[in-house]
Every structure is written in structure tokens, then in C-alpha cells.
C-alpha positions in Angstrom: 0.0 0.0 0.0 2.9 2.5 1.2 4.6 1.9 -2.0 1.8 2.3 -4.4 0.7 5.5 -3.1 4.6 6.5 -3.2 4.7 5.4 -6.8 1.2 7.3 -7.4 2.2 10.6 -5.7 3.4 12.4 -8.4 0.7 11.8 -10.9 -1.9 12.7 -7.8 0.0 16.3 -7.0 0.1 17.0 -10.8 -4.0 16.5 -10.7 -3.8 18.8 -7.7 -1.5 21.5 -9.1 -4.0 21.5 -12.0 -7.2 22.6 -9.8 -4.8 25.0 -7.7 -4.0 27.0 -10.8 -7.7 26.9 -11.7 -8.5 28.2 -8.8 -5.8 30.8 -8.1 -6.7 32.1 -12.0 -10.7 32.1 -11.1 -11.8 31.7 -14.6 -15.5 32.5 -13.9 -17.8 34.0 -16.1 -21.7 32.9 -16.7 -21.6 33.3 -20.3 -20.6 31.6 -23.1 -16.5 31.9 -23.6 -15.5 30.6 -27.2 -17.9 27.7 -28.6 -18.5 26.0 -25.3 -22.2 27.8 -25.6 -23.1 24.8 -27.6 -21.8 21.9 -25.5 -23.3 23.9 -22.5 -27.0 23.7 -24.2 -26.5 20.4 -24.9 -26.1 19.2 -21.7 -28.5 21.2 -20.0 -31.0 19.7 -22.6 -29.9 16.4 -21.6 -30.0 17.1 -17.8 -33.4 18.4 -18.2 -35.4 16.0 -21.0 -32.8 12.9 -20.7 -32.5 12.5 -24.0 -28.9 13.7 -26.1 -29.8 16.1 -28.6 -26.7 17.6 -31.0 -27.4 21.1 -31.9 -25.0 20.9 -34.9 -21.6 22.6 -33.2 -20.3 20.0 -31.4 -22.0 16.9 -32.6 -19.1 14.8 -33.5 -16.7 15.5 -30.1 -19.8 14.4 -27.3 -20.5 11.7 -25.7 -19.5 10.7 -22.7 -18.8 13.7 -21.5 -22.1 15.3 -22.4 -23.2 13.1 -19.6 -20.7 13.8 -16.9 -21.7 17.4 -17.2 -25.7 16.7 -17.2 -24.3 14.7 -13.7 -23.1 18.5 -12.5 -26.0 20.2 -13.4 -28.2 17.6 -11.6 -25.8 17.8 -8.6 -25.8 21.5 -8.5 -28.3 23.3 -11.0 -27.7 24.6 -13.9 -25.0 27.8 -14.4 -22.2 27.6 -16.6 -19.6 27.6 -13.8 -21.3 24.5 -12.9 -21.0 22.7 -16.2 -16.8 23.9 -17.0 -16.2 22.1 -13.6 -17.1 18.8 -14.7 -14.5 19.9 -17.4 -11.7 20.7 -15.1 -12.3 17.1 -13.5 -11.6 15.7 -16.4 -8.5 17.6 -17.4 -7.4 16.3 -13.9 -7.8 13.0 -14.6 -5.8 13.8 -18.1 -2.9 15.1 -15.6 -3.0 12.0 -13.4 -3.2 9.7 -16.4 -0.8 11.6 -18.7 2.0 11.2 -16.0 1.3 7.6 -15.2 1.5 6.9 -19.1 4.9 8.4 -19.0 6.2 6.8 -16.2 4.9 3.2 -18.0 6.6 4.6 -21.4 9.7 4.6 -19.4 10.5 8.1 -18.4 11.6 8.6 -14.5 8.9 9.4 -12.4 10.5 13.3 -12.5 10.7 13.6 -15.8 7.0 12.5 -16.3 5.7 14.5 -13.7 7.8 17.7 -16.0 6.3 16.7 -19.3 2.6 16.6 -17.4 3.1 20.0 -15.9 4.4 21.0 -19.1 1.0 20.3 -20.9 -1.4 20.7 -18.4 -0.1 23.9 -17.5 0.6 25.1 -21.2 -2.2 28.3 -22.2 -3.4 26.4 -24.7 -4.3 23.1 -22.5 -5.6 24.9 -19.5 -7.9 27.6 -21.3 -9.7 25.0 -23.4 -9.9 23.0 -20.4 -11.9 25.4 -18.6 -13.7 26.4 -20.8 
């Protein structure tokens, strides 16, 4: 147990440095920021009728993840805020997954845990990921 969490460490504090940034940044805003508007309708449709209706912007990248954000605004009603969380979850996951993948690709834990700050911190990766 003490050497799996040891081993995991690093891929867990990437997650974390992730949401710490997100928060110290405060990328709020209840409007639409680029073309999330669409993804945003669609899953408040789908929170509120069950059913996954594609209103022809971001048809071919949902699935999945249409759903996980109709699960936030169940859990906490509906406001944009809301939904672009469900999104930061998920680019935390990436971060924990990302550096685990390097680390099983053969990098040293160090140099994974680099390369994942290195893209989850980039401007491009964390603006699109909360939005």
C-alpha cells in the first residue's frame, strides 16, 4: 500500500497543481467563452429532458462527457460555472493519467511528472480545459 501511493504521488499532485491554478486564475464567467455555448446547451438539454440532442456545433466530439456534465448540473443546477467544472475534472484525470502513461513509457517518475506540468499547465491546454 505505502509503495503504491509513493509510486502514485506524483501523478496525484500534478492533478492537484492543476485545480490550484484553476483556482488561483478564477476563470469564472456565466456566459458563453468561445464555442463552449453549444456543449453547455447540450447538456442542459440532456439534464433536463434525458435524451442527447446535438445542436449541430459540437456533434461529433460528445459523448461521454455530455453526460458527466448533465451529472453536474443535476448535482448543483444549472449555471455555466457549474458545467466547466465537470471539465476541469476531467482535465485532472488527463494530468494523473498523462503522467502515469509516462512513467509506464519509461520516463523517470521526475521527468514524467515535468512533461505533465508542461502540458497541463501550457495556455493552450488549461484555457480550453476550462472552458
Amino acid at each position: 500500500m505505502q509503495a503504491t501511493l509513493k509510486r502514485h504521488l506524483p501523478a496525484i499532485k500534478c492533478a492537484v497543481t492543476f485545480l490550484l491554478c484553476y483556482f488561483l486564475t478564477r476563470p469564472y464567467a456565466e456566459m458563453g467563452i468561445g464555442d463552449d455555448f453549444a456543449y453547455i446547451k447540450t447538456t442542459q438539454v440532456l439534464a433536463q429532458t434525458g435524451h442527447l440532442v446535438f445542436n449541430g456545433w459540437g456533434s461529433p466530439m460528445m459523448g461521454w462527457h455530455a453526460y458527466f456534465g448533465a451529472l453536474f448540473i443535476k448535482l448543483f443546477g444549472f449555471s455555466f460555472t457549474a458545467v466547466r467544472f465537470s471539465t476541469v475534472i476531467e482535465a485532472m484525470a488527463t494530468a494523473y493519467l498523462f503522467q502515469r502513461t509516462c512513467v509506464r513509457a519509461g520516463l523517470n517518475s521526475w521527468n514524467a511528472t515535468l512533461a505533465t506540468l508542461t502540458l497541463v499547465l501550457s495556455s493552450l491546454f488549461f484555457s480550453l480545459a476550462c472552458t
